[in-house]
N, CA, C and O atoms as a Tripos MOL2 file, in Angstrom:
@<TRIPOS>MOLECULE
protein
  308   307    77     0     0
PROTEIN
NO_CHARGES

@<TRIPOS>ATOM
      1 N          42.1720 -120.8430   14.5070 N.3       1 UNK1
      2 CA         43.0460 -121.2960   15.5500 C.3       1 UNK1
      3 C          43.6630 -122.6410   15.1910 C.2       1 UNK1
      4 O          44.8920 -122.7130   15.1770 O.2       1 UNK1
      5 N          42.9350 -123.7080   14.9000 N.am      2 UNK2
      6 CA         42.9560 -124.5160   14.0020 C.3       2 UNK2
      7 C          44.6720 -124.5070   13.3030 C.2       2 UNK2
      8 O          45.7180 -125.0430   13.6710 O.2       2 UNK2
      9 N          44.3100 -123.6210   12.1490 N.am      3 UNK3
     10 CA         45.7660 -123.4770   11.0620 C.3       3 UNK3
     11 C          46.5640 -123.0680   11.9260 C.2       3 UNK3
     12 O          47.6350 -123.6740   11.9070 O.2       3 UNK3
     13 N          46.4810 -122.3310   12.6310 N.am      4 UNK4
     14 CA         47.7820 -121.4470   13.9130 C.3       4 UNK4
     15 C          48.6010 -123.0070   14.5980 C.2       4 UNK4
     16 O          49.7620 -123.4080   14.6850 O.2       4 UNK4
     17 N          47.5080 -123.4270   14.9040 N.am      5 UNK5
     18 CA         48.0180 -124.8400   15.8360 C.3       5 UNK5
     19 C          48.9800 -125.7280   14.5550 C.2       5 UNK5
     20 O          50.1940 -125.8880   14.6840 O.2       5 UNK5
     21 N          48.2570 -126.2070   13.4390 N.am      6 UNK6
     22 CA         48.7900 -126.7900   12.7070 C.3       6 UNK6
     23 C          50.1180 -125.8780   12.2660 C.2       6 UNK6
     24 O          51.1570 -126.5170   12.4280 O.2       6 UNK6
     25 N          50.2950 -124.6890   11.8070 N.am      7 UNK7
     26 CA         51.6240 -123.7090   11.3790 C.3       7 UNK7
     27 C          52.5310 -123.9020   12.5600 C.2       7 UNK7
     28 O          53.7250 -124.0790   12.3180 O.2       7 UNK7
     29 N          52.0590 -123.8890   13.9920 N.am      8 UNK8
     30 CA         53.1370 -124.5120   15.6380 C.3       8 UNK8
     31 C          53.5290 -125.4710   15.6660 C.2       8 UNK8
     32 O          54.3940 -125.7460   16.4980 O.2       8 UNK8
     33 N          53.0620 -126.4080   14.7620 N.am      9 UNK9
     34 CA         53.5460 -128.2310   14.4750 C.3       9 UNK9
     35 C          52.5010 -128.5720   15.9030 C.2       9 UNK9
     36 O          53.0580 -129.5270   16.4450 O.2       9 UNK9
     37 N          51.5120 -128.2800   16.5530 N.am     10 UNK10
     38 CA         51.0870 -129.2560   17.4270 C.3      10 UNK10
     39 C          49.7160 -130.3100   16.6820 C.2      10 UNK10
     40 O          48.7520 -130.1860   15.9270 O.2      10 UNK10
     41 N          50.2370 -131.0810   17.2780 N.am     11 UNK11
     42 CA         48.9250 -132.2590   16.6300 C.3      11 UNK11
     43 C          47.9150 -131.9390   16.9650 C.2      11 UNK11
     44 O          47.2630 -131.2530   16.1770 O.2      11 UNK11
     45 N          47.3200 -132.2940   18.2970 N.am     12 UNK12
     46 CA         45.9280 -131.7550   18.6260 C.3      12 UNK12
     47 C          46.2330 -130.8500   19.4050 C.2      12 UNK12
     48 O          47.1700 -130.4750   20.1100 O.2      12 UNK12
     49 N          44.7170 -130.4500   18.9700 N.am     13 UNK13
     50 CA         44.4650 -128.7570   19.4960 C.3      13 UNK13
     51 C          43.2620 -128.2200   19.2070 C.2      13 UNK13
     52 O          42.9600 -128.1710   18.0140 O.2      13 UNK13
     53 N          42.4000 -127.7490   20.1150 N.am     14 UNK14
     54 CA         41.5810 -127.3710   20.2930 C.3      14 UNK14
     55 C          41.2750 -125.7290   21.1090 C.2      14 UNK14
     56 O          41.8020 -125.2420   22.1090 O.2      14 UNK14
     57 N          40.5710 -125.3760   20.5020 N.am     15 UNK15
     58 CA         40.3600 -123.9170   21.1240 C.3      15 UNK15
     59 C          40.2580 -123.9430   22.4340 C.2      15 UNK15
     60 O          40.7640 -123.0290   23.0850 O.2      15 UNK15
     61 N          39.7360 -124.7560   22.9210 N.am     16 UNK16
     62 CA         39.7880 -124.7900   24.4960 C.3      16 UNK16
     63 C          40.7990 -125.0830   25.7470 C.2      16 UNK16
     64 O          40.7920 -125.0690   26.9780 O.2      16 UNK16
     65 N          41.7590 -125.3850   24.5410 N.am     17 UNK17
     66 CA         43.4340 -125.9050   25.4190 C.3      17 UNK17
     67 C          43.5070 -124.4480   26.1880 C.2      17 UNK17
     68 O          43.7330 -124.2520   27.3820 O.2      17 UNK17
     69 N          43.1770 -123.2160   24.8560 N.am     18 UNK18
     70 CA         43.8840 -122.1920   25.3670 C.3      18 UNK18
     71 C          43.0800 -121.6250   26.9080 C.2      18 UNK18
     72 O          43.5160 -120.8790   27.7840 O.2      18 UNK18
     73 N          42.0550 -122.1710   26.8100 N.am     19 UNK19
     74 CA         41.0990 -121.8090   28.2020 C.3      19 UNK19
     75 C          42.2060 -122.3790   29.6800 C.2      19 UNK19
     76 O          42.7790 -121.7500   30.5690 O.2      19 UNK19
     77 N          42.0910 -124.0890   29.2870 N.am     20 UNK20
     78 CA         43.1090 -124.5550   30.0300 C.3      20 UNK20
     79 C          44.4400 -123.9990   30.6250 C.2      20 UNK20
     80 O          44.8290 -123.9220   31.7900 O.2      20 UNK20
     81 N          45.1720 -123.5330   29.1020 N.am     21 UNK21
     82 CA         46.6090 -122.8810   29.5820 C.3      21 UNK21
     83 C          46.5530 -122.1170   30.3540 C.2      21 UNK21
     84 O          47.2300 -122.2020   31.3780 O.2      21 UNK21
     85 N          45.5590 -120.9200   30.0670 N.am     22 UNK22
     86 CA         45.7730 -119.5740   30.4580 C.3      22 UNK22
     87 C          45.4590 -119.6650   32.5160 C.2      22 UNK22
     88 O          45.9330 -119.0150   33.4470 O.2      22 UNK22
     89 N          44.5440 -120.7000   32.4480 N.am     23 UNK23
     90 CA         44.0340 -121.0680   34.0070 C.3      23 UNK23
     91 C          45.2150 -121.3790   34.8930 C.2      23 UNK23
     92 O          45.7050 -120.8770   35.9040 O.2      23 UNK23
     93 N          45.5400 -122.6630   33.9150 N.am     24 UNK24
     94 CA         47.1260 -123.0630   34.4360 C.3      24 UNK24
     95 C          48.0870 -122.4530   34.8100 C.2      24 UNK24
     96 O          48.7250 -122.5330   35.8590 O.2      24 UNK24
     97 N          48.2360 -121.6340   33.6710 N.am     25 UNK25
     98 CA         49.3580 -120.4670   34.2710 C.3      25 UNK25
     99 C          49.5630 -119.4590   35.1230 C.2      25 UNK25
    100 O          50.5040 -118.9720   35.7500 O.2      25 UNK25
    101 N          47.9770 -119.2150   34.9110 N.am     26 UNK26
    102 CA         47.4840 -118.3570   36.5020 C.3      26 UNK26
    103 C          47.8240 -118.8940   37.6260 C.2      26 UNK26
    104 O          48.4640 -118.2920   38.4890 O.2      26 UNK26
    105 N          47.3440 -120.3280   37.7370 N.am     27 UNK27
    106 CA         47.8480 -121.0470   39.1090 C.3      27 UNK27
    107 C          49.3280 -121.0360   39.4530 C.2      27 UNK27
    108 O          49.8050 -120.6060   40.5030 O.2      27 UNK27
    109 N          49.9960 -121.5670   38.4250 N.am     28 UNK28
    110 CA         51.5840 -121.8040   38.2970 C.3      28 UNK28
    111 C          51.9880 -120.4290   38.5050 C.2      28 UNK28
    112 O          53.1920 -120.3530   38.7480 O.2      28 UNK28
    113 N          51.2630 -119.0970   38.4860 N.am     29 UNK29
    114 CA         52.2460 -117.8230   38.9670 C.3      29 UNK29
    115 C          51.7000 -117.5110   40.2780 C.2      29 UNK29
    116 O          52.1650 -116.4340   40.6500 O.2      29 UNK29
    117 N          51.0490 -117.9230   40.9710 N.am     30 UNK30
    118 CA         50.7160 -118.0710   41.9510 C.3      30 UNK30
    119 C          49.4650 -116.9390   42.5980 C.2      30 UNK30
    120 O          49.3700 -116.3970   43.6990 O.2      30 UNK30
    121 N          48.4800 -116.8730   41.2000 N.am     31 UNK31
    122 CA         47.3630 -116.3490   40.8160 C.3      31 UNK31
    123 C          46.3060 -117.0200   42.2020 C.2      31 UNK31
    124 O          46.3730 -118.2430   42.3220 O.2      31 UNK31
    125 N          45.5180 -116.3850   43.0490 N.am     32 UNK32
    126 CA         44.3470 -116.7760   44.0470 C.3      32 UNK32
    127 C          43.3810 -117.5830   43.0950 C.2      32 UNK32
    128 O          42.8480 -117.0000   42.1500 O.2      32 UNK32
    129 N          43.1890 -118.7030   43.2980 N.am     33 UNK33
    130 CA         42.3280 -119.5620   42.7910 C.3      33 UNK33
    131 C          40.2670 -119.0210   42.7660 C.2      33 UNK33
    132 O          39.3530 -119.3150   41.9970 O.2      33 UNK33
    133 N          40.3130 -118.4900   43.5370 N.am     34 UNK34
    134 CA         39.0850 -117.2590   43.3430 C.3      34 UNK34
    135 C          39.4040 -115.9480   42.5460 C.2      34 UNK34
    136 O          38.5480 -115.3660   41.8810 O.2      34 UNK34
    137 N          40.2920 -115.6620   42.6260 N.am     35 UNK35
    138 CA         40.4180 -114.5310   40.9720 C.3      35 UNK35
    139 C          40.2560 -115.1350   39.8130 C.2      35 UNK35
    140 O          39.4900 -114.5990   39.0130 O.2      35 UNK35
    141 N          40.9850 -116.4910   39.4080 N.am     36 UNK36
    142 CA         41.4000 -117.1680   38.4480 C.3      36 UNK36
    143 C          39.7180 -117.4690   38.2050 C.2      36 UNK36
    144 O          39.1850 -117.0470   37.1790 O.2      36 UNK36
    145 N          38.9760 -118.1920   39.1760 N.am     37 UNK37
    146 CA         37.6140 -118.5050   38.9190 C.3      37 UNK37
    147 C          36.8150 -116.9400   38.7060 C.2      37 UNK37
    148 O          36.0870 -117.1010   37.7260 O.2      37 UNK37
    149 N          36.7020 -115.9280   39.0690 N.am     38 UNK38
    150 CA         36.3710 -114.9500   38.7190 C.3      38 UNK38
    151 C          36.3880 -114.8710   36.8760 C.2      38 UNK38
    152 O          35.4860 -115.0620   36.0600 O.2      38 UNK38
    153 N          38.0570 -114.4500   36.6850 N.am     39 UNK39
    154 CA         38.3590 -114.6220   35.2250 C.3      39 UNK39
    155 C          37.4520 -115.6340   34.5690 C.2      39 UNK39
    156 O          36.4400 -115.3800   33.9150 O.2      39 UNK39
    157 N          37.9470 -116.7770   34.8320 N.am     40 UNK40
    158 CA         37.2130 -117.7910   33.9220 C.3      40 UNK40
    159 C          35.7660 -117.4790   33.7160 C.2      40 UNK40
    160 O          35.2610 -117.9390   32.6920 O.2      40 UNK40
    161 N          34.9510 -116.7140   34.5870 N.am     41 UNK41
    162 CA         33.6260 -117.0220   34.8450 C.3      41 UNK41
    163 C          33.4180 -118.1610   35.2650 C.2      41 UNK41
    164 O          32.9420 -118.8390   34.3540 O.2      41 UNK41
    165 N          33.5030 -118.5780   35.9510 N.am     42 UNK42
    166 CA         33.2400 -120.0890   36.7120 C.3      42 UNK42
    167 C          32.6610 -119.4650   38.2990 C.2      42 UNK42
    168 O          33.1930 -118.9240   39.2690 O.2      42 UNK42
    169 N          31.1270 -119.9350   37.8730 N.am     43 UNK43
    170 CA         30.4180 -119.8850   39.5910 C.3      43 UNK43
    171 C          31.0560 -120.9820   41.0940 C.2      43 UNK43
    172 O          31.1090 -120.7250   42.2970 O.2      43 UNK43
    173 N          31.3550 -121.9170   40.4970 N.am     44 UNK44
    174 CA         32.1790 -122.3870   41.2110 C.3      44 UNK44
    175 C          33.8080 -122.7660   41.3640 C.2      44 UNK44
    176 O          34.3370 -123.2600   40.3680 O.2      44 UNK44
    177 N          34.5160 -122.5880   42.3990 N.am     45 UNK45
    178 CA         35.9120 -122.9470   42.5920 C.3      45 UNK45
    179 C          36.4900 -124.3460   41.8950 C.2      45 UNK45
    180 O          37.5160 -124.7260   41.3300 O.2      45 UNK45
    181 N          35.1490 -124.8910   42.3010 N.am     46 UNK46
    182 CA         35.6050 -126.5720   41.9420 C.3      46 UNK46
    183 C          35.8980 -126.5700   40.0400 C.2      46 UNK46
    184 O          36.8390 -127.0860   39.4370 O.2      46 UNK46
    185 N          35.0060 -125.9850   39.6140 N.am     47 UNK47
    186 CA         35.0550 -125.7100   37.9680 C.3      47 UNK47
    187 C          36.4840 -125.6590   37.1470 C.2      47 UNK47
    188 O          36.9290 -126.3250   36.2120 O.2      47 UNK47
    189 N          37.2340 -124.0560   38.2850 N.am     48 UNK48
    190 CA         38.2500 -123.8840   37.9350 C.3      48 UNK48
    191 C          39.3190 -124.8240   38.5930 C.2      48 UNK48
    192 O          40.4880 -124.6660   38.2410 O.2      48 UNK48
    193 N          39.1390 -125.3990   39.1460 N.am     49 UNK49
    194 CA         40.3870 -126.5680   39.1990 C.3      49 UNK49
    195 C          39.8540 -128.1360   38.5010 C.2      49 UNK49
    196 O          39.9360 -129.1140   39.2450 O.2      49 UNK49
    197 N          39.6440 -128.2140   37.9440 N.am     50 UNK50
    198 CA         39.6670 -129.0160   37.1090 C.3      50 UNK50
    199 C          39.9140 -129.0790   35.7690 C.2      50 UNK50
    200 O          39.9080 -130.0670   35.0350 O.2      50 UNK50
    201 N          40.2410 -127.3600   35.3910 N.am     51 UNK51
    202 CA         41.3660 -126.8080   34.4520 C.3      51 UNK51
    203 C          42.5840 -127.0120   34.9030 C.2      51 UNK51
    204 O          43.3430 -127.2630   33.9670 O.2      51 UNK51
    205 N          43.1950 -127.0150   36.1110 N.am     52 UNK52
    206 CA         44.3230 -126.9130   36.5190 C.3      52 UNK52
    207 C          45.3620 -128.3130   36.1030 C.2      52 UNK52
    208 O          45.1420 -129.3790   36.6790 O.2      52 UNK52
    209 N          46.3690 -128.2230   35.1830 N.am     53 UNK53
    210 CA         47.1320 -129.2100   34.6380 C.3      53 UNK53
    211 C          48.2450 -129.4000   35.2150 C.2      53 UNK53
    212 O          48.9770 -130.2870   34.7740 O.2      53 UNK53
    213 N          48.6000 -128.7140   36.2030 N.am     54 UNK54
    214 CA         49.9070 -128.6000   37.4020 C.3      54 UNK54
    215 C          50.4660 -129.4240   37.9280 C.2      54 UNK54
    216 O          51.6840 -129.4620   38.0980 O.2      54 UNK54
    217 N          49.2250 -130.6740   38.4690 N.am     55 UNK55
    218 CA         50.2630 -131.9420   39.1510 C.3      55 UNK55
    219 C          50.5810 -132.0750   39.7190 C.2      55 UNK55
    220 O          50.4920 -131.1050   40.4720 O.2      55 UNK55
    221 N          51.3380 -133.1780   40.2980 N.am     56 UNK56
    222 CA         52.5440 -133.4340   41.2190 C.3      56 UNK56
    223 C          53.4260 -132.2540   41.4320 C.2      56 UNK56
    224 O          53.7310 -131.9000   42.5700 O.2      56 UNK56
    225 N          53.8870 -131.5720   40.2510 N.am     57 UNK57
    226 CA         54.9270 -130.9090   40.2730 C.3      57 UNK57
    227 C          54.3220 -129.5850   41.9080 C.2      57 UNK57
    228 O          54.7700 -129.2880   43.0150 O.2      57 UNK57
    229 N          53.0800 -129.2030   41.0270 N.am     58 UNK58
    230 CA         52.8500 -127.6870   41.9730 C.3      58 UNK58
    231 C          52.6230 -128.4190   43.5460 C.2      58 UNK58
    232 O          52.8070 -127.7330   44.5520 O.2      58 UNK58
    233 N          52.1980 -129.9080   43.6510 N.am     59 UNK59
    234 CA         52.4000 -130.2520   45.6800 C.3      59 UNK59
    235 C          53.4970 -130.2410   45.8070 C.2      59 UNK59
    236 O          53.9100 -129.3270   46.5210 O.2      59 UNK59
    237 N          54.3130 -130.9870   45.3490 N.am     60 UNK60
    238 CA         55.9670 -130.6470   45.7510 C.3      60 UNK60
    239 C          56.4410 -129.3480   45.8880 C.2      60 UNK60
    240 O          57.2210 -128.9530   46.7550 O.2      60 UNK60
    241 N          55.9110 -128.6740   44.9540 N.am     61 UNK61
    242 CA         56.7360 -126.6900   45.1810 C.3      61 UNK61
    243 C          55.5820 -126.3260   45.7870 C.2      61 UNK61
    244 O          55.4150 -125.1660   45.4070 O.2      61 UNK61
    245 N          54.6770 -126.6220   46.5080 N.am     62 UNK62
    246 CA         53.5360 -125.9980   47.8920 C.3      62 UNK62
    247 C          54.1910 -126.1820   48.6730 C.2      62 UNK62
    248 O          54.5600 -125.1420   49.2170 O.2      62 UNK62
    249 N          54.8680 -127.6760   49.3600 N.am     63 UNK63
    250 CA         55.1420 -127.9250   50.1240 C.3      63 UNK63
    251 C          56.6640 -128.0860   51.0830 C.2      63 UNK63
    252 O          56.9630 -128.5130   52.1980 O.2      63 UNK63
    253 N          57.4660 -127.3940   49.7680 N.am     64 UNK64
    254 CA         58.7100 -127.2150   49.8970 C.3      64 UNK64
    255 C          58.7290 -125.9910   50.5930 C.2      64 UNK64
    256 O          59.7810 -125.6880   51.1560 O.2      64 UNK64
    257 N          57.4150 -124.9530   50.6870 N.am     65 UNK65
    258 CA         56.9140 -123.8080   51.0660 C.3      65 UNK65
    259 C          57.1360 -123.8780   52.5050 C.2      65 UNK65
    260 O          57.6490 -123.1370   53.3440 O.2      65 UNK65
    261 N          56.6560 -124.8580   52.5050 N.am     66 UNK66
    262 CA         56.5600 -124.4490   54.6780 C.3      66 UNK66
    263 C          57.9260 -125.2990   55.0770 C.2      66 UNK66
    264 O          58.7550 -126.1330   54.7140 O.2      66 UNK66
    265 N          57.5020 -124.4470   56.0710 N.am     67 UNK67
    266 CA         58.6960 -124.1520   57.2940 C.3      67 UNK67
    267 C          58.7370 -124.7610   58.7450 C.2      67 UNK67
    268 O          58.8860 -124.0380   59.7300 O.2      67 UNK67
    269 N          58.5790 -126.3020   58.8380 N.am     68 UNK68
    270 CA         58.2860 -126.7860   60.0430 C.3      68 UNK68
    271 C          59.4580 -126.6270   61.0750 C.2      68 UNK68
    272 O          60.6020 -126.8340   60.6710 O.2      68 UNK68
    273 N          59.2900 -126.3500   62.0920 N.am     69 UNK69
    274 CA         60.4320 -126.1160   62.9590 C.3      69 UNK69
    275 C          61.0620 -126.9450   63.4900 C.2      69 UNK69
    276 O          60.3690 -127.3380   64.4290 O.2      69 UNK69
    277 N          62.2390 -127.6210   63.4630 N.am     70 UNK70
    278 CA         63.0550 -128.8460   64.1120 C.3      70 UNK70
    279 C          63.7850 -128.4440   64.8570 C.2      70 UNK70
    280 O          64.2770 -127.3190   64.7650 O.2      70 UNK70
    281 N          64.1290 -129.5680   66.1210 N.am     71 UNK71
    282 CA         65.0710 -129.1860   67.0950 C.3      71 UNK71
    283 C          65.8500 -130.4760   67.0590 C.2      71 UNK71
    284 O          65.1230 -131.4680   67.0300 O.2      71 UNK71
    285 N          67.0240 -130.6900   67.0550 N.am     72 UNK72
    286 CA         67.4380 -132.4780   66.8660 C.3      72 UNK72
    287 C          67.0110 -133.7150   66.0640 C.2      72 UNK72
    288 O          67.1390 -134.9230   66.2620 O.2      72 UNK72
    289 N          66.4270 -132.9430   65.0340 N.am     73 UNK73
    290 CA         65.3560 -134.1090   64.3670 C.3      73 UNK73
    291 C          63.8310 -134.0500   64.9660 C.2      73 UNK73
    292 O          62.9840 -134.4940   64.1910 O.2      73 UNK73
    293 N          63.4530 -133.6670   65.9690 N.am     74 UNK74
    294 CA         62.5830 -133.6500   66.7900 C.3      74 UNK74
    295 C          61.4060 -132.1340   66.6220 C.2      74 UNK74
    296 O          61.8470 -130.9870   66.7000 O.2      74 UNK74
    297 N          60.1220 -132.3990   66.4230 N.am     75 UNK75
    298 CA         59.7520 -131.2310   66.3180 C.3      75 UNK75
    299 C          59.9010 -130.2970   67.7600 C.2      75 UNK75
    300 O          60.0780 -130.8070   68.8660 O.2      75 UNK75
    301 N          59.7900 -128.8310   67.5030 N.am     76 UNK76
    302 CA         60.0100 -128.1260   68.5450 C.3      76 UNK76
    303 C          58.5770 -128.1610   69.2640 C.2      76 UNK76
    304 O          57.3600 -128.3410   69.2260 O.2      76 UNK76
    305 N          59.2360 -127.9790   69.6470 N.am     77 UNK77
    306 CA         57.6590 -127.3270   71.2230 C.3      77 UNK77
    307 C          56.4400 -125.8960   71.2480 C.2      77 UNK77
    308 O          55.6850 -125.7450   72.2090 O.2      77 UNK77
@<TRIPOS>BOND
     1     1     2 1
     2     2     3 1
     3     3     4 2
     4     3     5 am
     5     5     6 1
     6     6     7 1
     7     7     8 2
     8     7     9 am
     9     9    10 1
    10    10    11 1
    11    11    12 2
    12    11    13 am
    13    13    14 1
    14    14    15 1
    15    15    16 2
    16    15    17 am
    17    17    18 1
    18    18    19 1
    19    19    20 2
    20    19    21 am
    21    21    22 1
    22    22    23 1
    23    23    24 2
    24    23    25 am
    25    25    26 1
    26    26    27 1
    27    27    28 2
    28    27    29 am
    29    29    30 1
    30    30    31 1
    31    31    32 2
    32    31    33 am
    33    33    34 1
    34    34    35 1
    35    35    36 2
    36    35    37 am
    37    37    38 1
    38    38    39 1
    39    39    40 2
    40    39    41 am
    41    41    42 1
    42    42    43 1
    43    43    44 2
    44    43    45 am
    45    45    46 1
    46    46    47 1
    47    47    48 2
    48    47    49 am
    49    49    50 1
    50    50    51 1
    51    51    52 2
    52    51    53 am
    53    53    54 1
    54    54    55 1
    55    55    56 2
    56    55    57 am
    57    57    58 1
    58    58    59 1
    59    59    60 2
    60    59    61 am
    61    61    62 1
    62    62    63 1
    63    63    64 2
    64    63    65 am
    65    65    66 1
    66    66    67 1
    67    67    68 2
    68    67    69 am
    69    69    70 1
    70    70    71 1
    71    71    72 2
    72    71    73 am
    73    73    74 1
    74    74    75 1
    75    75    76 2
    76    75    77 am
    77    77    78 1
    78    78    79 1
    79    79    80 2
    80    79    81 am
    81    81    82 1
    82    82    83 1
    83    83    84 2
    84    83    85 am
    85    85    86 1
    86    86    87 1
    87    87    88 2
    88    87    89 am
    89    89    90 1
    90    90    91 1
    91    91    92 2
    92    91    93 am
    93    93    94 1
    94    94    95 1
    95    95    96 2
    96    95    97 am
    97    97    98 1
    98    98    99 1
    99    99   100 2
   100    99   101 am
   101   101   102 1
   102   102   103 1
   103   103   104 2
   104   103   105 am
   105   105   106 1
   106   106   107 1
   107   107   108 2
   108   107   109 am
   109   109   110 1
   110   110   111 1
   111   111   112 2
   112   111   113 am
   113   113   114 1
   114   114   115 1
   115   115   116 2
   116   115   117 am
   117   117   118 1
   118   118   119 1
   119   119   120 2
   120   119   121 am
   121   121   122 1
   122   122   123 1
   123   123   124 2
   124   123   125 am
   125   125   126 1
   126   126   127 1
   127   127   128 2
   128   127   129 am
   129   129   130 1
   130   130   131 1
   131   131   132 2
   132   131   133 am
   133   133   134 1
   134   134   135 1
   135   135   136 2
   136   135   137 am
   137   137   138 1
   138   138   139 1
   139   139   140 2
   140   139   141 am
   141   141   142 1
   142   142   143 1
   143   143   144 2
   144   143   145 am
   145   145   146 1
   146   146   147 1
   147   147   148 2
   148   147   149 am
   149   149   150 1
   150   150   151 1
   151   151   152 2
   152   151   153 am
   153   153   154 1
   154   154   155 1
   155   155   156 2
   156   155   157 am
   157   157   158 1
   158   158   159 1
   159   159   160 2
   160   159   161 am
   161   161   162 1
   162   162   163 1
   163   163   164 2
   164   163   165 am
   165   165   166 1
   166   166   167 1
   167   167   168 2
   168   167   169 am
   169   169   170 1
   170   170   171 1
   171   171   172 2
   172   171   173 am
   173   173   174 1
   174   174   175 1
   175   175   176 2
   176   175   177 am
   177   177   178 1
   178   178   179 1
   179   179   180 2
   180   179   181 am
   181   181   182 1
   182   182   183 1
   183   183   184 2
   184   183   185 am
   185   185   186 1
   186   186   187 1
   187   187   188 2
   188   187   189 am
   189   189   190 1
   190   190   191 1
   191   191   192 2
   192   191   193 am
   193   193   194 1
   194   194   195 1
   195   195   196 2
   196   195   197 am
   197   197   198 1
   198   198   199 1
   199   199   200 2
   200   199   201 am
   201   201   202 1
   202   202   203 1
   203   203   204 2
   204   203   205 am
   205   205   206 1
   206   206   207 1
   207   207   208 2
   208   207   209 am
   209   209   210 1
   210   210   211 1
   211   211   212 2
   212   211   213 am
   213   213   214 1
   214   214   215 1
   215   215   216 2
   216   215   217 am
   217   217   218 1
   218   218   219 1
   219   219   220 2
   220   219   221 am
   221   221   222 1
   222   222   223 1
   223   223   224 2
   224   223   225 am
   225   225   226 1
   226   226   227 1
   227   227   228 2
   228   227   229 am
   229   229   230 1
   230   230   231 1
   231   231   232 2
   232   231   233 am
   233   233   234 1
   234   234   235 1
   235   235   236 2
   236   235   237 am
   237   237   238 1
   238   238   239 1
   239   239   240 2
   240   239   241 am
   241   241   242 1
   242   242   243 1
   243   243   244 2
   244   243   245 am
   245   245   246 1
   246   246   247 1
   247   247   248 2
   248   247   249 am
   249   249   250 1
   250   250   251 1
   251   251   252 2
   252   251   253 am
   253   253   254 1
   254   254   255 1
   255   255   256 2
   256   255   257 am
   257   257   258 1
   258   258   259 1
   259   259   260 2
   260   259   261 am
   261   261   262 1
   262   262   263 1
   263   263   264 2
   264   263   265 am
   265   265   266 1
   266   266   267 1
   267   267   268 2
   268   267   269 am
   269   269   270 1
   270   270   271 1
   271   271   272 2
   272   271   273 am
   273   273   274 1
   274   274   275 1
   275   275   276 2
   276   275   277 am
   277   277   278 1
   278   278   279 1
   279   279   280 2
   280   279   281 am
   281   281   282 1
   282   282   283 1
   283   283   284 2
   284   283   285 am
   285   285   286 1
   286   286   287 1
   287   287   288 2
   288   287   289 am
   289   289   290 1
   290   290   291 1
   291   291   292 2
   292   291   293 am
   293   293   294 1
   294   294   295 1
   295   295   296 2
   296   295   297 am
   297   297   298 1
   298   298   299 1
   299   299   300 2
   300   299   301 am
   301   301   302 1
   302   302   303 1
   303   303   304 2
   304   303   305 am
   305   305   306 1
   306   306   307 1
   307   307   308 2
@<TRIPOS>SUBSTRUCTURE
     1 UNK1         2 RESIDUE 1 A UNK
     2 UNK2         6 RESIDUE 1 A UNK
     3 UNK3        10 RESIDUE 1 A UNK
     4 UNK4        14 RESIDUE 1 A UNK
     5 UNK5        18 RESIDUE 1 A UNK
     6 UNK6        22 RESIDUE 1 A UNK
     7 UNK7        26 RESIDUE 1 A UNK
     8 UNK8        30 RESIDUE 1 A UNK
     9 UNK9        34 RESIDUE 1 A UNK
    10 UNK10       38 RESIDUE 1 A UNK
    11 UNK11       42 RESIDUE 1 A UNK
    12 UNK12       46 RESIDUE 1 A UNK
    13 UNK13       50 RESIDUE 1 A UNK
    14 UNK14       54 RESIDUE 1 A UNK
    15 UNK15       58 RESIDUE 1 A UNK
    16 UNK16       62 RESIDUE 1 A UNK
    17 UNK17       66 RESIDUE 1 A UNK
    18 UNK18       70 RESIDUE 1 A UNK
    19 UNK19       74 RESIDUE 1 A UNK
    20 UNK20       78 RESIDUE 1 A UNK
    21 UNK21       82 RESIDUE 1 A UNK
    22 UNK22       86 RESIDUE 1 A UNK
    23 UNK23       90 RESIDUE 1 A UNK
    24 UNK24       94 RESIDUE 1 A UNK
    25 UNK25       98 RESIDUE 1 A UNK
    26 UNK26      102 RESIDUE 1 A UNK
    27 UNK27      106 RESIDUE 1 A UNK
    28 UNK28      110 RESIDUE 1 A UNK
    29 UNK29      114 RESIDUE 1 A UNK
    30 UNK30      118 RESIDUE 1 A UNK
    31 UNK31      122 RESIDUE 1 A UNK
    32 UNK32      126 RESIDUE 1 A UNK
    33 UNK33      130 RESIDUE 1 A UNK
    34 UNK34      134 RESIDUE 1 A UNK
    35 UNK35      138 RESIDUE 1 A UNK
    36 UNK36      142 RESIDUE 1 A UNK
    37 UNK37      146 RESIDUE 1 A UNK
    38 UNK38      150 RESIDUE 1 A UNK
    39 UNK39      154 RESIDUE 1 A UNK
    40 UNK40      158 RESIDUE 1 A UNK
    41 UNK41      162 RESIDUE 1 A UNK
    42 UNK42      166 RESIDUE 1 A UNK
    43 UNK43      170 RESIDUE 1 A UNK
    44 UNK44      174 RESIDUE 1 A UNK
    45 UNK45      178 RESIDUE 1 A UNK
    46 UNK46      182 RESIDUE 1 A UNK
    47 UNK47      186 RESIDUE 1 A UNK
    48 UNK48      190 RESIDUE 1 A UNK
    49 UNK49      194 RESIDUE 1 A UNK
    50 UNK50      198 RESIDUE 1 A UNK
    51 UNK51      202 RESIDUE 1 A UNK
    52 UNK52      206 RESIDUE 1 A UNK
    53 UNK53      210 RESIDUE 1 A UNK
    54 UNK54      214 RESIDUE 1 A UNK
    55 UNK55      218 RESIDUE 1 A UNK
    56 UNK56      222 RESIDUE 1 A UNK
    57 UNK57      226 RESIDUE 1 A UNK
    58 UNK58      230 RESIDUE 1 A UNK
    59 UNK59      234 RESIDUE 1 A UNK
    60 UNK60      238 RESIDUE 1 A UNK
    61 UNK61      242 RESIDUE 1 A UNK
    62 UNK62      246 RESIDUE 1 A UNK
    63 UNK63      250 RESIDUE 1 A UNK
    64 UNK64      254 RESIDUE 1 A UNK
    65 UNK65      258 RESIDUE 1 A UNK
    66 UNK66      262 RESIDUE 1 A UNK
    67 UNK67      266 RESIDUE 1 A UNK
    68 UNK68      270 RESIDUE 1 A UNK
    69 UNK69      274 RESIDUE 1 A UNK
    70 UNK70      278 RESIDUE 1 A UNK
    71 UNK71      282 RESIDUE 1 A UNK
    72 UNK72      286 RESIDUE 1 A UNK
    73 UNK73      290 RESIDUE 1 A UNK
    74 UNK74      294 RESIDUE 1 A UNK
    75 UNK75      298 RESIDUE 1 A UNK
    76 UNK76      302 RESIDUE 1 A UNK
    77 UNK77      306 RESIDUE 1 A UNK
């Protein structure tokens, strides 16, 4: 994996990035964070998010998600 990484031009790299990615990307497609921990084998939830490399970016696109209801600037009733 090693030579593969070095033949991709990446500097470091470790076999375990790919553990990382693959978690990541699960999340980023909008994979249930208990499947994703399933996959991984991870007994706990907490395990698999601390693979998660997402960021800022994925609260901003959570939260662009909801739909609060306004009336005049004012929430509705």
């Amino acid at each position: 994996m090693r030579k593969r990484g070095c033949e991709a031009g990446v500097e470091s790299f470790a076999p375990h990035d790919l553990r990382r990615s693959c978690i990541t990307d699960l999340l980023a497609e909008g994979a249930d964070i208990f499947v994703v921990q399933q996959l991984a084998g991870h007994s706990d939830p907490k395990t698999t998010m601390r693979y998660d490399r997402r960021g800022e970016v994925a609260k901003r696109t959570a939260a662009r998600k909801l739909q609060v209801p306004y009336f005049g600037g004012k929430l509705a009733a």
